[in-house]
C-alpha positions in Angstrom: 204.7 -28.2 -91.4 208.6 -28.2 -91.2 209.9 -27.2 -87.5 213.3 -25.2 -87.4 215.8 -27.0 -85.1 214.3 -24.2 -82.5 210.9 -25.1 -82.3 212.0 -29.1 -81.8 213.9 -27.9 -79.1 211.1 -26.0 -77.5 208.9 -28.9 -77.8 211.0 -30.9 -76.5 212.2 -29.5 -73.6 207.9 -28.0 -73.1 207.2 -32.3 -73.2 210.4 -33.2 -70.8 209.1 -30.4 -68.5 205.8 -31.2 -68.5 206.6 -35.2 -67.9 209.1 -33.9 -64.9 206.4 -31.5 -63.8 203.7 -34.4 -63.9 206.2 -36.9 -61.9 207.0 -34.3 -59.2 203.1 -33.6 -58.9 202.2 -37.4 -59.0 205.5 -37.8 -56.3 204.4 -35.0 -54.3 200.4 -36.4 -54.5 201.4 -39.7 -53.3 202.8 -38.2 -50.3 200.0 -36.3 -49.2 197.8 -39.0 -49.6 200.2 -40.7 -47.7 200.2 -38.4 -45.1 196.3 -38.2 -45.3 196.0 -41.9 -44.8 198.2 -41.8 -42.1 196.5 -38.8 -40.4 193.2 -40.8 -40.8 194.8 -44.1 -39.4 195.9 -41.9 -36.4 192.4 -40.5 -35.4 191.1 -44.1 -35.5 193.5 -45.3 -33.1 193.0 -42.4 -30.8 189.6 -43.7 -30.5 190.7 -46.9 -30.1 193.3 -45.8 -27.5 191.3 -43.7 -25.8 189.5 -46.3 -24.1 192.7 -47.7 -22.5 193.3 -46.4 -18.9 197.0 -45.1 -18.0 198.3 -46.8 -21.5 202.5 -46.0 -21.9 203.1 -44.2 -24.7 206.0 -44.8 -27.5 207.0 -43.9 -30.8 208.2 -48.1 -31.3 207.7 -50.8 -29.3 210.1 -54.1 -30.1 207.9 -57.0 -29.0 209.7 -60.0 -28.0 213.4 -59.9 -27.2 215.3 -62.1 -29.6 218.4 -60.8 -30.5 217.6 -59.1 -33.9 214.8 -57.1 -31.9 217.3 -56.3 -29.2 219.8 -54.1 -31.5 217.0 -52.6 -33.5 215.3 -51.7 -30.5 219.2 -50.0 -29.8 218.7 -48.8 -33.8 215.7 -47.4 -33.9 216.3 -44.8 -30.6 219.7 -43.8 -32.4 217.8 -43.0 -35.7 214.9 -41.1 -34.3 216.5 -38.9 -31.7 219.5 -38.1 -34.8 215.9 -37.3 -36.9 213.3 -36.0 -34.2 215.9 -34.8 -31.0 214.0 -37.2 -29.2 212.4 -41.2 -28.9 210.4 -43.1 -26.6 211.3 -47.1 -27.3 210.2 -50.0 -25.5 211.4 -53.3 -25.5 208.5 -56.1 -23.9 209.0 -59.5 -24.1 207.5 -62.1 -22.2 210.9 -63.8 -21.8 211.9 -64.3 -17.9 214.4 -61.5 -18.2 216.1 -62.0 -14.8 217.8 -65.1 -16.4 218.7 -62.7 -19.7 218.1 -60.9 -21.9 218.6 -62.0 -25.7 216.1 -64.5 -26.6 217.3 -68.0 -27.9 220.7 -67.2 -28.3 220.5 -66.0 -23.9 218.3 -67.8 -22.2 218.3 -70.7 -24.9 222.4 -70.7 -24.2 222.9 -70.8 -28.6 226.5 -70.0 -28.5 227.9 -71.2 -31.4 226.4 -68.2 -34.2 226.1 -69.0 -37.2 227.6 -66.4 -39.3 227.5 -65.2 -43.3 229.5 -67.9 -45.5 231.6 -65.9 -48.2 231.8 -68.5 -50.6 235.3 -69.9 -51.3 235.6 -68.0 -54.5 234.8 -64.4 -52.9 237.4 -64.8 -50.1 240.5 -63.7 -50.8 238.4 -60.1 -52.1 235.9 -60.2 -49.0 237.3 -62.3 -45.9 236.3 -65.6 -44.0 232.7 -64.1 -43.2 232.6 -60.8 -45.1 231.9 -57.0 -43.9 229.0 -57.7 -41.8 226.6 -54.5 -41.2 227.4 -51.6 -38.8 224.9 -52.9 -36.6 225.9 -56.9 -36.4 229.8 -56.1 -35.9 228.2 -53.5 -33.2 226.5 -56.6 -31.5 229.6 -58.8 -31.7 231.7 -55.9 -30.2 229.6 -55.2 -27.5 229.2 -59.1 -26.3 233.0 -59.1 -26.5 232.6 -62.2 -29.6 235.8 -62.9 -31.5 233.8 -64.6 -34.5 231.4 -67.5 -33.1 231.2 -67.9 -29.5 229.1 -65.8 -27.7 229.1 -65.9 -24.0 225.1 -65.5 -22.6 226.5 -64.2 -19.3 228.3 -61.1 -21.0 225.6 -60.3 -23.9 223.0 -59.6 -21.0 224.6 -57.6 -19.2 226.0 -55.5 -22.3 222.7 -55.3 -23.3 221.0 -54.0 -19.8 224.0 -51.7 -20.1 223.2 -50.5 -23.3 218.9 -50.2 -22.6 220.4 -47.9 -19.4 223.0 -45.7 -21.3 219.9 -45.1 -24.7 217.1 -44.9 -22.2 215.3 -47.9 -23.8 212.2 -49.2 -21.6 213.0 -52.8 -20.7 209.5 -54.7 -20.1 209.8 -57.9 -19.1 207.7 -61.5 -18.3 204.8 -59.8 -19.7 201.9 -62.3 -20.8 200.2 -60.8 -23.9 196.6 -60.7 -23.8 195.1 -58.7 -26.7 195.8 -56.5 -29.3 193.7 -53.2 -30.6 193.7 -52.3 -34.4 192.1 -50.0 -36.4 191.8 -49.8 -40.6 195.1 -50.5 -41.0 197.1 -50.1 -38.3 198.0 -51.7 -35.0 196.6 -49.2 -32.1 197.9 -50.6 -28.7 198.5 -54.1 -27.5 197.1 -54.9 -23.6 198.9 -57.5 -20.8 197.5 -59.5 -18.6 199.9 -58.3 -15.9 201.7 -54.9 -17.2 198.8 -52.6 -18.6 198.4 -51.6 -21.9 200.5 -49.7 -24.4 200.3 -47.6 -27.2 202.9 -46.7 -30.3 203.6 -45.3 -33.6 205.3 -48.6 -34.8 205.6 -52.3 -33.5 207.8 -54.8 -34.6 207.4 -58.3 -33.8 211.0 -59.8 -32.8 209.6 -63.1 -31.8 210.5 -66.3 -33.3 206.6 -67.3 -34.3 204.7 -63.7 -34.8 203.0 -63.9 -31.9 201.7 -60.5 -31.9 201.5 -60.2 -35.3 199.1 -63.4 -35.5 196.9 -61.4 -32.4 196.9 -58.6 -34.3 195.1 -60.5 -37.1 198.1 -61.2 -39.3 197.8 -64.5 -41.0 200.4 -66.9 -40.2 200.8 -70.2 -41.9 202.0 -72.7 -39.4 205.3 -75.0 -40.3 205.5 -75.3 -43.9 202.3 -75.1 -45.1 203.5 -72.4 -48.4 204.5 -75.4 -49.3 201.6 -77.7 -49.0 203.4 -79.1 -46.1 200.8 -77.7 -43.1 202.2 -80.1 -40.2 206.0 -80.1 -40.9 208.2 -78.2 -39.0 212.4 -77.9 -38.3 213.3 -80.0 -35.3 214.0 -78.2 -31.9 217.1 -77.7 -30.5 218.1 -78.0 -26.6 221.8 -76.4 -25.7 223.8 -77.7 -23.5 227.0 -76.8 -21.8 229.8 -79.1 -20.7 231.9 -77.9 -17.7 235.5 -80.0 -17.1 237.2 -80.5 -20.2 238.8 -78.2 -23.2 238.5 -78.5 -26.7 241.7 -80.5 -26.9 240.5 -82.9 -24.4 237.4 -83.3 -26.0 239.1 -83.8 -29.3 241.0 -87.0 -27.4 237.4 -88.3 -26.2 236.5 -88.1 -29.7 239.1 -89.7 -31.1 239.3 -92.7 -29.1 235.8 -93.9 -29.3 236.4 -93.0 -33.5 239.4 -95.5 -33.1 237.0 -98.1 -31.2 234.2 -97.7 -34.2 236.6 -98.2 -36.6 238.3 -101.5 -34.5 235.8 -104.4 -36.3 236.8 -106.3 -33.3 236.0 -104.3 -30.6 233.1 -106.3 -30.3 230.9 -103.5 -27.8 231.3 -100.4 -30.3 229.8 -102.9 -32.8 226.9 -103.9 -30.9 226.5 -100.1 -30.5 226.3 -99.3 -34.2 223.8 -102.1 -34.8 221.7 -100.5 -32.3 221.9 -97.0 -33.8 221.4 -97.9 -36.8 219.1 -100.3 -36.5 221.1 -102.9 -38.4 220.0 -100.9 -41.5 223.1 -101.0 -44.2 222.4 -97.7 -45.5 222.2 -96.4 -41.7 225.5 -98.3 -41.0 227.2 -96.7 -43.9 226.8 -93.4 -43.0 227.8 -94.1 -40.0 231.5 -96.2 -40.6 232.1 -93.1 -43.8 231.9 -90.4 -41.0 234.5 -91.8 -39.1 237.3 -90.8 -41.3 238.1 -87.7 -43.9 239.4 -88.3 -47.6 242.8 -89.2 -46.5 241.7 -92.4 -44.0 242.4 -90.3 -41.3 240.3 -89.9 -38.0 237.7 -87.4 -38.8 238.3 -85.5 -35.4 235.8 -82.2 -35.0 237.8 -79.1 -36.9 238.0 -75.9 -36.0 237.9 -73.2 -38.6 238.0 -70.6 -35.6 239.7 -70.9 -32.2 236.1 -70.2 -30.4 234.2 -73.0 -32.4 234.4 -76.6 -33.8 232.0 -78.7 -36.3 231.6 -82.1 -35.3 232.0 -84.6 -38.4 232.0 -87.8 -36.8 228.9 -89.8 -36.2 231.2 -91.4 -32.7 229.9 -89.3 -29.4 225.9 -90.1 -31.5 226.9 -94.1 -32.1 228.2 -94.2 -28.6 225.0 -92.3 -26.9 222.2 -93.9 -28.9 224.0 -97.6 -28.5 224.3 -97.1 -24.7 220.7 -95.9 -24.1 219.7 -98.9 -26.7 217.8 -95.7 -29.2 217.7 -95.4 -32.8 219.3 -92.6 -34.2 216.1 -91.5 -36.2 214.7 -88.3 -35.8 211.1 -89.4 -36.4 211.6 -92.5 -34.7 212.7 -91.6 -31.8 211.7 -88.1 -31.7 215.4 -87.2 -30.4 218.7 -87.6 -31.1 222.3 -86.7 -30.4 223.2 -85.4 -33.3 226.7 -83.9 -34.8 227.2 -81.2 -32.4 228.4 -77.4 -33.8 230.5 -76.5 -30.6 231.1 -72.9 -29.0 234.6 -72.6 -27.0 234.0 -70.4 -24.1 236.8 -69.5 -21.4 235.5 -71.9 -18.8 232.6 -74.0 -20.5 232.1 -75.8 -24.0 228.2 -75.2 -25.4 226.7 -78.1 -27.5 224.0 -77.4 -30.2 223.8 -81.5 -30.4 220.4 -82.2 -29.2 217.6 -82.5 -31.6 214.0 -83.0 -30.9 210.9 -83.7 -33.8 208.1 -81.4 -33.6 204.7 -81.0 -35.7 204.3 -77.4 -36.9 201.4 -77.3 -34.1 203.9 -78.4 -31.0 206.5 -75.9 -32.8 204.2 -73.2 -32.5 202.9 -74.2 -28.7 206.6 -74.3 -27.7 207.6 -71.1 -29.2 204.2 -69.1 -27.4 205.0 -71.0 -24.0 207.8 -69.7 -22.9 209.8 -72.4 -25.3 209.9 -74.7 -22.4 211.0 -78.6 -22.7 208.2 -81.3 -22.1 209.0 -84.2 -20.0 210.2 -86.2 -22.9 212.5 -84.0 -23.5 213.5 -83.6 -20.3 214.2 -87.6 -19.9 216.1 -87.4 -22.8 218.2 -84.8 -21.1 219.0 -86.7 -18.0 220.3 -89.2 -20.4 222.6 -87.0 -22.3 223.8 -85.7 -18.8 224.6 -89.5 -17.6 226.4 -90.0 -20.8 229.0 -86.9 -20.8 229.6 -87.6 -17.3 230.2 -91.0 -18.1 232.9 -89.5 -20.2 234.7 -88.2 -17.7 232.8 -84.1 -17.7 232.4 -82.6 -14.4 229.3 -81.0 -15.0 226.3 -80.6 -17.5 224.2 -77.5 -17.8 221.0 -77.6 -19.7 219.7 -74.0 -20.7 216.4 -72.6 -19.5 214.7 -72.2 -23.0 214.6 -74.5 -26.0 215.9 -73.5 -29.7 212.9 -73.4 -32.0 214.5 -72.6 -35.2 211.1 -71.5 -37.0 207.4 -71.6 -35.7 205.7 -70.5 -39.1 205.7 -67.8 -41.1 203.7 -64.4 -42.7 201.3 -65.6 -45.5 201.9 -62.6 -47.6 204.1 -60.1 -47.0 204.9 -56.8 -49.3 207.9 -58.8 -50.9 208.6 -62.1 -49.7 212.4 -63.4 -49.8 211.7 -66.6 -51.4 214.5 -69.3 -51.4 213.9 -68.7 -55.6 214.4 -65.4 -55.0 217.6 -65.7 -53.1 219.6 -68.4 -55.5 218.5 -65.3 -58.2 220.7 -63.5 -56.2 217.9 -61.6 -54.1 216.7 -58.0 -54.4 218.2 -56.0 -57.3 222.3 -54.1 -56.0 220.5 -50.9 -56.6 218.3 -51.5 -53.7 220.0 -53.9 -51.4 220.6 -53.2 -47.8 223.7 -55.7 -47.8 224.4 -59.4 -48.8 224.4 -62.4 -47.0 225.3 -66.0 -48.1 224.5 -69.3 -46.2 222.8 -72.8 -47.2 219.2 -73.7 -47.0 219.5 -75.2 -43.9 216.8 -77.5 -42.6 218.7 -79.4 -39.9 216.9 -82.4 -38.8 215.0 -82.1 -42.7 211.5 -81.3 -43.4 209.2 -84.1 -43.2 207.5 -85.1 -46.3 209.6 -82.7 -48.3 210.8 -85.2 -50.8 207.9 -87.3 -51.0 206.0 -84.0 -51.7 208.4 -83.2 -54.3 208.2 -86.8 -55.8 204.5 -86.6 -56.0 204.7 -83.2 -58.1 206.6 -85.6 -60.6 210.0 -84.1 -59.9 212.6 -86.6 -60.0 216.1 -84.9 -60.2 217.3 -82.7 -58.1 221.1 -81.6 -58.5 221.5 -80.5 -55.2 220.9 -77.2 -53.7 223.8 -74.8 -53.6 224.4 -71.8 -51.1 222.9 -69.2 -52.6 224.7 -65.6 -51.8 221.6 -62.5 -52.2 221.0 -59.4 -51.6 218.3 -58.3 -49.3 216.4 -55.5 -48.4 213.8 -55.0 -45.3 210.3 -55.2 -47.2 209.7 -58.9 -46.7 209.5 -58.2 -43.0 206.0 -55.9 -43.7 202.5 -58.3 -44.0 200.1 -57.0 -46.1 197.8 -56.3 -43.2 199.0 -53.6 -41.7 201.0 -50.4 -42.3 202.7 -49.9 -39.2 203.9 -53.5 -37.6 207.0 -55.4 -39.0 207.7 -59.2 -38.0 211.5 -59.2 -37.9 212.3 -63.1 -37.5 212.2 -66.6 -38.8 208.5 -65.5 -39.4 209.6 -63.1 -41.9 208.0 -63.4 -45.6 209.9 -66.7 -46.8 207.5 -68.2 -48.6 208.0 -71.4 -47.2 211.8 -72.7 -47.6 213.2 -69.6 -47.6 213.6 -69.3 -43.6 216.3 -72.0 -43.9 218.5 -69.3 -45.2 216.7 -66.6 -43.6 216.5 -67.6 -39.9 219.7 -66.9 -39.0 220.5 -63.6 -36.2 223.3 -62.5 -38.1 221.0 -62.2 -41.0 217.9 -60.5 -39.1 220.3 -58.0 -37.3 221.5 -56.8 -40.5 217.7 -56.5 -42.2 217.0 -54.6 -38.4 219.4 -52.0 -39.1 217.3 -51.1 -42.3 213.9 -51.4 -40.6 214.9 -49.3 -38.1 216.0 -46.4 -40.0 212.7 -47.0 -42.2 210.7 -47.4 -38.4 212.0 -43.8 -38.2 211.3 -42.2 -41.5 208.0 -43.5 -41.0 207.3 -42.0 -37.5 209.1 -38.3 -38.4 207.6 -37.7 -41.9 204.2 -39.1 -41.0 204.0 -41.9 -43.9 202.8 -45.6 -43.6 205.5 -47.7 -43.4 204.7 -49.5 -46.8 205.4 -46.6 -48.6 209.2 -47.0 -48.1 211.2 -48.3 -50.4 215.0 -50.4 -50.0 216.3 -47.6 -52.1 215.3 -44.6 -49.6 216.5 -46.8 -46.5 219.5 -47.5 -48.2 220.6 -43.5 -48.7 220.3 -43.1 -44.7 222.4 -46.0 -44.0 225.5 -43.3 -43.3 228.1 -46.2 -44.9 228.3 -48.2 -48.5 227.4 -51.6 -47.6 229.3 -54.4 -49.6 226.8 -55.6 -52.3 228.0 -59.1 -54.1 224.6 -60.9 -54.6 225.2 -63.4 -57.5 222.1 -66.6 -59.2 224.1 -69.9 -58.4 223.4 -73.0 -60.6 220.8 -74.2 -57.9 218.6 -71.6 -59.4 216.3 -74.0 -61.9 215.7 -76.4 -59.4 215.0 -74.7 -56.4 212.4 -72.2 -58.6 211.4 -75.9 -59.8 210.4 -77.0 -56.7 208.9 -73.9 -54.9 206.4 -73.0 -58.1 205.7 -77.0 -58.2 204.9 -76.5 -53.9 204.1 -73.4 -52.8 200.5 -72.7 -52.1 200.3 -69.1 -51.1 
């Protein structure tokens, strides 16, 4: 039968309004079934709860006080009382808040931020570091940071000033002692010291997952996604150096570069035999870092006037030669390493100091309070004798170490891989914002290359920045439905967190899992069932999106389908 152009029309628009019909129905199902599940979830934890005695209740609680938890904490309150008219949020961390508040970057004195590198051919259309998210320039605003040094005495107190002015609970030197679950959700989690408490959402703001892992989350310790169980990043100890400028530092510098490079300054020689072990290769490295492409004195630069990069191997040679110690990392287990150098009003902070650690001493250190061991603590004193050998008045060690990553989700709903982010990350349609910086293992990953070499992989070009896109999914395990790890311990899948690790980074993913903590809570739907795209509409601004693949692509998806286990 022959249809008039009438009747194909009709059917047409009868199939197209069917197939929209069957969507909305399908859309509108999900949703119910969403809300069901949820509903159910919630009568399971009211059991569970309801043998808790005088629990605090919350819609979120931010577990762990490291920065990125601190402002979505700050977020999350915002978004639900603009959504609901009202929140109850709780920060608890079992950080010693009476010497700050702020995680490694307070307590652990990290000064010098690392921020998002625009690469060199984006800047003259994007800036030095880029637009950063509403709520990372609202961190550096309130801490009064110009672009890298942040000053640990003034970000605590903005930040109790902020928790008084949004009525945020601040919980603090809590020792966790148990979590409660049920199905899929987290229920409550119990202290030792503080009681219990109950909420709608968690997210886990500490550097490892610790209450993730309690809750049952599996967490693969060091780099084990990568068949690489007992290898972690090296730990960091911050110090502060009271008694001379930058400039005056910059002289220090210079004049034991000039000694290193004097062949017959026959003391700096000895010292670089000792450092180095007498190894050519060792020695090398050593005599190139002394001066730039132009022969000249490679004196630390300063790209900002808060902030300097050392590139001279001279205040290391000098250290390690005096205290007769190799500079090896997993010879020594610590050196004095090239320091990146915050420029404070009255103080200079050092991240110089590096320690090794196994995955399994990462991890111990990150759930104990990150505090030094007595090695470390020798190796301290001796840092301290040398700077005041040079002529500083005083040397301030901070009360917590830096533990750059402490493992990592197994499986989360979409893990950032560091394949995924030389692609260019998580499709512009859906990204929260973009953020650039290099896979940064300082101190390297031991056994990486041998591990590599064993999987028959040979050449390596050399791994790029990448600059991606990201969303907020690869902070939800698999497990549960209502608890985020916002972190380092984020789903990486192994080298990932290089890139991923940094506050500047986690802030920015924050802002989105806050707004998605809040859609979750006020529509009643598991927080799995929220995509990038609906966070994205609820941002309230149009985040720059410049996510591009880089040429390290092939290599890096090389290596990690070659490695990763999980």
């Amino acid at each position: 039968m022959v249809k008039t152009l009438h009747q194909l029309t009709s059917t047409c628009l009868s199939g197209i309004a069917i197939a929209i019909l069957g969507i909305l129905f399908q859309g509108a199902t999900s949703r119910v079934l969403a809300q069901e599940a949820t509903t159910a979830k919630q009568d399971s934890c009211t059991d569970a709860n309801a043998l808790l005695a005088k629990a605090q209740d919350y819609d979120v609680i931010v577990f762990g006080d490291e920065v990125p938890g601190v402002m979505t904490a700050i977020k999350v309150k915002r978004e639900l009382e603009r959504r609901a008219g009202k929140a109850k949020v709780a920060l608890i961390t079992e950080g010693d808040t009476a010497k700050g508040i702020g995680g490694h970057l307070v307590r652990g004195g990290l000064a010098y931020l690392d921020r998002n590198q625009v690469p060199r051919d984006m800047r003259d259309e994007l800036g030095f570091f880029g637009a950063s998210s509403q709520l990372y320039q609202e961190f550096l605003d309130l801490t009064g940071t110009d672009a890298i040094a942040l000053d640990r005495f003034r970000a605590t107190q903005a930040f109790e000033n902020v928790f008084l002015r949004e009525n945020i609970d601040l919980i603090g030197n809590v020792k966790l002692q148990s979590v409660a679950t049920a199905n899929k959700s987290v229920c409550s989690l119990t202290t030792v010291n503080n009681g219990s408490f109950i909420a709608k959402q968690f997210v886990d703001a500490t550097q490892g997952g610790k209450l993730a892992e309690i809750s049952g989350v599996e967490i693969t310790k060091g780099f084990a996604q990568l068949g690489l169980p007992d290898s972690s990043l090296s730990v960091g100890w911050v110090f502060e150096v009271y008694g001379s400028d930058i400039e005056q530092l910059k002289q220090i510098e210079l004049a034991l570069i000039n000694r290193f490079l004097d062949k017959g300054d026959r003391q700096s020689q000895d010292w670089l035999a000792t450092a180095t072990g007498n190894n050519p290769e060792e020695l090398a490295e050593f005599e190139n870092s002394f001066t730039d492409s132009y022969d000249r004195p490679a004196i630390m630069y300063q790209a900002t006037p808060d902030s300097a990069d050392v590139r001279a191997l001279a205040f290391s040679g000098a250290y390690h030669g005096k205290t007769n110690t190799l500079f090896d990392l997993r010879k020594t287990s610590g050196i004095l390493d090239r320091a990146n150098i915050a420029v404070l009003d009255n103080r200079l902070s050092l991240n110089a100091l590096l320690f090794d650690v196994t995955a399994t001493q990462a991890r111990e250190l990150s759930n104990n309070g990150a505090q030094p061991t007595p090695m470390m603590a020798e190796m301290a004193q001796e840092v301290t004798a040398f700077f005041l050998g040079l002529g500083m008045q005083r040397i301030e060690f901070m009360d917590e170490l830096y533990i750059r990553t402490a493992g990592q989700i197994a499986e989360s709903l979409d893990d950032l891989t560091a394949t995924k982010m030389t692609d260019g990350g998580v499709p512009a349609e859906e990204a929260l914002g973009t953020f650039s910086y290099h896979l940064d293992a300082r101190g390297g990953i031991d056994g990486f290359w041998e591990r590599v070499a064993e999987k028959g992989i040979h050449e390596i070009r050399g791994f790029l920045m990448p600059t991606f896109n990201y969303g907020f999914r690869h902070t939800l395990p698999v497990e549960y439905e209502n608890l985020s790890v916002l972190s380092p311990a984020s789903g990486f899948g192994g080298l990932g967190t290089t890139a991923g690790r940094i506050v500047e980074f986690n802030v920015s993913v924050g802002e989105g899992l806050a707004i998605a903590n809040a859609i979750s809570i006020t529509q009643e739907r598991s927080l799995h069932s929220i995509t990038n795209q609906e966070v994205k509409q609820n941002l309230g601004y149009t985040p720059k999106i410049y996510g591009k693949p880089t040429s390290s692509w092939f290599d890096i998806f090389t290596v990690e389908k070659a490695l990763r286990k999980f």
